[in-house]
N, C-alpha and C positions, 0 to 999 in steps of 0.2 A: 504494500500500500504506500502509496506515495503522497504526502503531504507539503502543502502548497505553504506560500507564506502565512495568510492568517489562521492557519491551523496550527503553524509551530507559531503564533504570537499568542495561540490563544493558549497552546501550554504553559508559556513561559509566564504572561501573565495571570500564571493559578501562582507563580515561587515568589510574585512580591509583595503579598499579605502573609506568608511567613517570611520571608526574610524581613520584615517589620515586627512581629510580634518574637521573632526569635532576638532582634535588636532591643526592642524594650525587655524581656526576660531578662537578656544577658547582661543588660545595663544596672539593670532595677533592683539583683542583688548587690549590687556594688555600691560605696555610700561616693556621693558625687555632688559637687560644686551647682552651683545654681544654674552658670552660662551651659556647662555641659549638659544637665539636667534639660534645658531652653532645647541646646543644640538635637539633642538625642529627640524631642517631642516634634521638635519641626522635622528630622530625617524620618521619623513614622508617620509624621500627616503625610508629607509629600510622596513617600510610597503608597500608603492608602489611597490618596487623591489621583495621584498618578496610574496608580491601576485601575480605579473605578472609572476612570473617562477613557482609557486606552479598552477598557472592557467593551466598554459601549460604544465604540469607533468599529473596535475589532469586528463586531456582533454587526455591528452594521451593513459592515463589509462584507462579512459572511454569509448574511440574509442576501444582499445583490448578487453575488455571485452566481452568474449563470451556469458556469463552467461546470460544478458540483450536482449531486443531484437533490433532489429538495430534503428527504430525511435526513444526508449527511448535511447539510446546511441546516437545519432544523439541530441538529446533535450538537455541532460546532458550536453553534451558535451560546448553547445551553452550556457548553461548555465554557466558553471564553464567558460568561455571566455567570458562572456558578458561586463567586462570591457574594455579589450582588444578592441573588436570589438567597444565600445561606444569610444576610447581616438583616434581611426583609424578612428573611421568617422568623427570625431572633426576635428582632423587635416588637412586629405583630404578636409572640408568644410573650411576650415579657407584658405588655398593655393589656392582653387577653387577661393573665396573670394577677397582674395587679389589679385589674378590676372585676375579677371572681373574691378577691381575697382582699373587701372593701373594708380595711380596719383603720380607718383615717378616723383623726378626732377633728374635729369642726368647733373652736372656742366660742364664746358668746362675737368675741370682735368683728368673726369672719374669717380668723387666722385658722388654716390648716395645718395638722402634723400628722405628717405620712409616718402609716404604719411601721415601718421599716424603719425608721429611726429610731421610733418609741421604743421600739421594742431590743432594740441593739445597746 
């Protein structure tokens, strides 16, 4: 099987959401300066960032692409977004989550305290 360019872009960018979360790990044991600290938070945004918009370019590309035939463009596609789709099901699980397991206190003021604090 031979693969075309945005098939190996779409492997490649699945390695730069871990090579970010493997930089913050690696980091995050170690006790570290503020700038460094700064430094290390912008090199994971701009991975993140950087792979979320090259995802959606990629996927883009991969949908046009005549040359392919439609389920592997369909696959492709799913694949260069796979994070995308993993950090959207998070989220949506985590708001689901928190609003099955509604233990907020509500003060006379109007001021809210989320469950999850009280209770930590």
């Amino acid at each position: 099987m031979k693969i075309d360019r945005f098939q190996r872009n779409a492997i490649i960018i699945c390695v730069l959401p871990i090579i970010a979360l493997a930089i913050a790990n690696y980091t995050q044991r170690s006790h570290l300066t503020r700038e460094i600290y700064l430094i290390r938070d912008g090199i994971i945004f701009l991975l993140w960032g950087l792979s979320f918009l090259w995802r959606l370019v990629n996927a883009i590309f991969i949908l046009t692409n005549q040359k392919m035939q439609f389920t592997k463009r369909i696959f492709w596609a799913t694949v260069s977004l796979l994070s995308i789709i993993f950090v959207t099901i998070m989220l949506f699980t985590s708001f689901i989550i928190d609003e099955v397991n509604d233990d907020d206190i509500i003060l006379e003021s109007g001021e809210r305290i989320d469950g999850y604090y009280r209770n930590s």
